[in-house]
N, C-alpha and C positions, 0 to 999 in steps of 0.2 A: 504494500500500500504506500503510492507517493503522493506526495499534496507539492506543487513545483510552482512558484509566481513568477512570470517577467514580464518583458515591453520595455517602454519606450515614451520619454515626451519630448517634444519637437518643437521650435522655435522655428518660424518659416516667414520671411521677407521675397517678395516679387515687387520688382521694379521695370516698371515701361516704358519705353524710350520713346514712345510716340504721344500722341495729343488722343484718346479716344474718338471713337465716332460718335458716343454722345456722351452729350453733360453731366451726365449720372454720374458715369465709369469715374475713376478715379487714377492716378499714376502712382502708386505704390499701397503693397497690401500688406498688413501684419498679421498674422493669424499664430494661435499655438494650437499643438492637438496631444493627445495619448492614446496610446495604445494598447493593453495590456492582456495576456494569456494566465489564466490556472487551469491547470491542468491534474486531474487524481486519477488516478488508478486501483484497481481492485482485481479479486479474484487472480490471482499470479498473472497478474497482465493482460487479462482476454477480456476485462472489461476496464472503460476509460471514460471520463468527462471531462467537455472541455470549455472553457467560455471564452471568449475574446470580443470585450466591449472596447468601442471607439470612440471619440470623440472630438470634436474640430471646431475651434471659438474665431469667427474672424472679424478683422476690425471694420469691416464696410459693406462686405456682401451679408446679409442674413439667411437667405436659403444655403451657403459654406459654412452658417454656423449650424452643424448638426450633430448628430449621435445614431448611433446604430450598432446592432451587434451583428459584429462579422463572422460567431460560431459559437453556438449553445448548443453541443453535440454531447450524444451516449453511443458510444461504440462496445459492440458485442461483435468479439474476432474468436472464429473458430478454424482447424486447419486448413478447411477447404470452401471458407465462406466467412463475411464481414456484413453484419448488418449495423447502419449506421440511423437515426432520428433524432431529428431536430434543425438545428439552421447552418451552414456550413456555406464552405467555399467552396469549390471545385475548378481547376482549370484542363483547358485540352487547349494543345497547338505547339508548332514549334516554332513558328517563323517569325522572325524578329519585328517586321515593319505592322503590320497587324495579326490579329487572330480570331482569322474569318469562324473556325467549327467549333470558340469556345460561346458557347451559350447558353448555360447555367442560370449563370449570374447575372443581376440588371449591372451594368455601366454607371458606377456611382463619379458622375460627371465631373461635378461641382470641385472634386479631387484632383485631377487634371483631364485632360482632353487625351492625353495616349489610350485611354482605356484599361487602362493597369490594376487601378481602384474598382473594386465590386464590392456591392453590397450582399447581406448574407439570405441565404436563401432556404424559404422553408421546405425540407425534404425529407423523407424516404427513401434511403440508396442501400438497395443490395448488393452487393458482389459474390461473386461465385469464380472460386478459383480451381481454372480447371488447368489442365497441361496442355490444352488447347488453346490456354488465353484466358484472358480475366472479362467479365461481361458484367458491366453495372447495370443494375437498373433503378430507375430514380421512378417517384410520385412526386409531383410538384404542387402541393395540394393550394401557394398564394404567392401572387403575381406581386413583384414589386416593382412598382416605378421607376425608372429614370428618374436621376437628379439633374436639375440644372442650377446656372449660375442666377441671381435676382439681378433687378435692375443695377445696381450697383455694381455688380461683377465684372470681369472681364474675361475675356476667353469665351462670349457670350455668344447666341443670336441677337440680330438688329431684323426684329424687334426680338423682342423677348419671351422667350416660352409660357405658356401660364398653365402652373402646374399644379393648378385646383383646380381644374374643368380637363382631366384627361377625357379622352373617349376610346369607345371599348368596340371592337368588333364584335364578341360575344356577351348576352345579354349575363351572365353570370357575371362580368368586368373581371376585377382583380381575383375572385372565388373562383373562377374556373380552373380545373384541375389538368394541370399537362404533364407530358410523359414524355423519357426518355432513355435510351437506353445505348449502351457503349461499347463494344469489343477490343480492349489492347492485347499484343503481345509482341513479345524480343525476340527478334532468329537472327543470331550469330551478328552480324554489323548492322541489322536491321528490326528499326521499332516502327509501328501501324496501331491504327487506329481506325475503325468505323465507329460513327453513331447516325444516330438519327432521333430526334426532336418533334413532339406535339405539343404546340400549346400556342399561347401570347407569345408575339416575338416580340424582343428585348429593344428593337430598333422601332422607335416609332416613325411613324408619318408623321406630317405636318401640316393640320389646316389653316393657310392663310387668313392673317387679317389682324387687328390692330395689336393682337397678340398671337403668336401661335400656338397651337392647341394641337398638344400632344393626339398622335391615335391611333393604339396598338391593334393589329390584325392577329388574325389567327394564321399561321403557317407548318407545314411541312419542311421539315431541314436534314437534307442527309448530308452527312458529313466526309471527308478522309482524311486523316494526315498521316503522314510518313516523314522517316529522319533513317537519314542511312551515314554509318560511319567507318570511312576509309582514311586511315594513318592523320595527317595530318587536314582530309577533304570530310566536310560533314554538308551532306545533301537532303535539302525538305522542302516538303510541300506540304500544301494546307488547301483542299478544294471542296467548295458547297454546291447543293443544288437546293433550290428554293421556289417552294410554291406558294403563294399566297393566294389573295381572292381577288387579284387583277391582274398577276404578274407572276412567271414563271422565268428564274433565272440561274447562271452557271457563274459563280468567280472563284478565283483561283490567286494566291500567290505560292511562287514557287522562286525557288535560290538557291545559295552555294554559302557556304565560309569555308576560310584557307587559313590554317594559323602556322604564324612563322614561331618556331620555340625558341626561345633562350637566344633573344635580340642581341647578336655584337657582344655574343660568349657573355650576357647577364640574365638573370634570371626571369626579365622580362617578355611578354609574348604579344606578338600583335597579333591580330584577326582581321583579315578584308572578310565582308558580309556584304554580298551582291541578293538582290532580290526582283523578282518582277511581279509588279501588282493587277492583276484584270480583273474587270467584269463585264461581263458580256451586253449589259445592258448600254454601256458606253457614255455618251453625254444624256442620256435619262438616266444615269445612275443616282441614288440618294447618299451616296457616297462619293468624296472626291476622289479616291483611286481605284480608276477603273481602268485608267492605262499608264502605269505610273513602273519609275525604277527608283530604287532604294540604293544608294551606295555609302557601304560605314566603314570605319576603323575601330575597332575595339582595341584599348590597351592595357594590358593586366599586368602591374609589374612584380606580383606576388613577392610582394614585400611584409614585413612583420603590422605594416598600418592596413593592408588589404586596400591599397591604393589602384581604382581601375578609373578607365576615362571609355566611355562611346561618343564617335560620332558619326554623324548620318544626315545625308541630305534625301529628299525626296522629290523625284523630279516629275512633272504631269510633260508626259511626250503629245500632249495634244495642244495645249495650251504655254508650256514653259513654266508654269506657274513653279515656285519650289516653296518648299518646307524644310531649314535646317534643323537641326536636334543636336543639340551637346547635355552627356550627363557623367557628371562625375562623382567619387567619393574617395575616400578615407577615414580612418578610425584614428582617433587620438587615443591612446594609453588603452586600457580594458572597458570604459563605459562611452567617451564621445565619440559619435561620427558627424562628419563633415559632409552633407550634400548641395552637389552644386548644378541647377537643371537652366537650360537656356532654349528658346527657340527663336527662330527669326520665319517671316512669310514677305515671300519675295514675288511680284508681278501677278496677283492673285486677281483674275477677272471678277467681273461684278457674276458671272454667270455661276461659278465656281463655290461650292458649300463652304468654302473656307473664307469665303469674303470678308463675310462679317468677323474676321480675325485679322482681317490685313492690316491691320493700326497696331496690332499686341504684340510685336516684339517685346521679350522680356528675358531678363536674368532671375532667375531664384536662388536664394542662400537657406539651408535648412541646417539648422545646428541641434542631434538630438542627446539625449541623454538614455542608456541603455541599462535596466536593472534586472 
């Protein structure tokens, strides 16, 4: 029997180098947030609880100041089977620039715009461990919203979301019960994955007009990804197919990494990560990369601070439009770490979803504290 406490609180500064596109928005944001995991244990280990509440105070936006729990989970693990209930995270994907087949989780926005942040999600997840592969299956018995940023925000829509009038394709709304289920498994340089998806999808639509107003459809999502690894070459892909109630479509990112080891006889290692983004739907995509190349540098210098750097541009071969990304970190001593996230949006058409971000170039400084 263990009883184990950690996490994490976080001091976070963003600064905007540009003028907003409107008067609300503000040029610099302070927020802190926390984080924190217990986790117990029972029965010599085959039974576990776990809880990880969040929380995020910010100085301008009010819908960034929220709370949420990211995992109030009982796990019951037996040799060849894991039943899990309660609220959890889950992720699927390997490719760095997005993660078309993860779709668990709602996109807790307001956290950043990469999509990294998920909110926690009420479920039902069996696993059945077989030598054939692992096969989850999930009950999703309540749908959770999308966050967005309030009027104040940045990184926002112009105009601005209003996120107390969602609307629902099915008449059950948020109670409607969806389903999913998963297939992983490893053969020798190669890992795979099938799923497939019923319920609310995660991605809303958008009805125009003095605000927009979220509206989630019911869809069919099958999923693939694959990660295959040869010596120093690691090759993935990640491809949907999706059917909704007006629209039936195929996208796809697929790519490479190449790691050089032990940089100029040190211990450091670089990574080029090439990527190519499609959707077939094309300039009616509800996404901006739909014909898009990702080029990054990853730099690990596996050092005693755990000091890495990525960067990554992302390029629209239709429009020009680009998207930089720098993200760095380090650890000071055993509890601080240093995070340092930046983006810049370069020649961003008015046509282009990313529009209403063309003004938010910004630097973030995160200073946390680890217990």
């Amino acid at each position: 029997m263990a009883d184990e406490w950690s996490g994490h609180v976080a001091a976070e500064y963003r600064y905007f180098s540009e003028t907003a596109l409107t008067a609300e928005q503000h040029d610099s944001y302070l927020s802190v947030a926390t984080q924190s995991e217990w986790f117990h244990d029972w029965d010599g280990g085959r039974q576990s609880f776990t809880f990880v509440p969040f929380y995020r105070y910010d100085q301008h936006d009010d819908e960034r100041t929220h709370a949420d729990i990211r995992e109030l989970t009982w796990l019951k693990a037996a040799a060849d089977w894991e039943l899990r209930i309660g609220v959890r995270k889950v992720f699927w994907g390997v490719t760095e620039s997005q993660h078309l087949v993860d779709i668990i989780n709602q996109t807790d926005l307001v956290e950043n715009i990469d999509g990294e942040d998920k909110l926690g999600q009420p479920m039902v997840n069996l696993a059945l461990i077989r030598d054939w592969g692992t096969l989850d299956l999930f009950v999703l018995p309540y749908f959770r919203e999308r966050t967005f940023p309030g009027e104040q925000g940045r990184l926002r829509t112009v105009p601005v979301v209003n996120t107390d009038n969602a609307l629902y394709q099915s008449d059950k709304e948020e109670k409607h019960i969806d389903y999913a289920l998963r297939w992983q498994r490893s053969m020798g340089e190669w890992d795979a994955g099938l799923s497939h998806f019923y319920g609310t999808s995660r991605d809303p639509q958008f009805i125009p007009g003095p605000l927009l107003t979220p509206f989630y459809e019911l869809i069919h999502q099958t999923g693939l990804d694959v990660q295959a690894t040869f010596d120093a070459w690691l090759w993935k892909l990640e491809a949907i197919r999706r059917r909704g109630p007006d629209e039936t479509y195929t996208a796809a990112t697929w790519g490479l990494e190449y790691t050089f080891y032990g940089v100029m006889e040190s211990a450091a290692d670089i990574c080029l990560v090439l990527e190519y983004l499609y959707d077939e739907r094309g300039q009616q995509a509800s996404t901006p990369f739909q014909d898009d190349v990702m080029v990054g540098l990853r730099f690990t210098l596996n050092d005693e601070a755990s000091s890495e750097a990525l960067i990554g541009v992302i390029d629209d071969l239709d429009s020009d439009a680009q998207m930089l990304n720098v993200e760095a970190s380090r650890r000071f001593g055993n509890n601080w770490k240093l995070n340092l996230e930046a983006r810049w949006f370069n020649n961003i058409p008015v046509t282009d979803p990313l529009y209403s971000f063309s003004n938010d170039d910004y630097i973030q400084l995160e200073l946390a504290y680890y217990f």
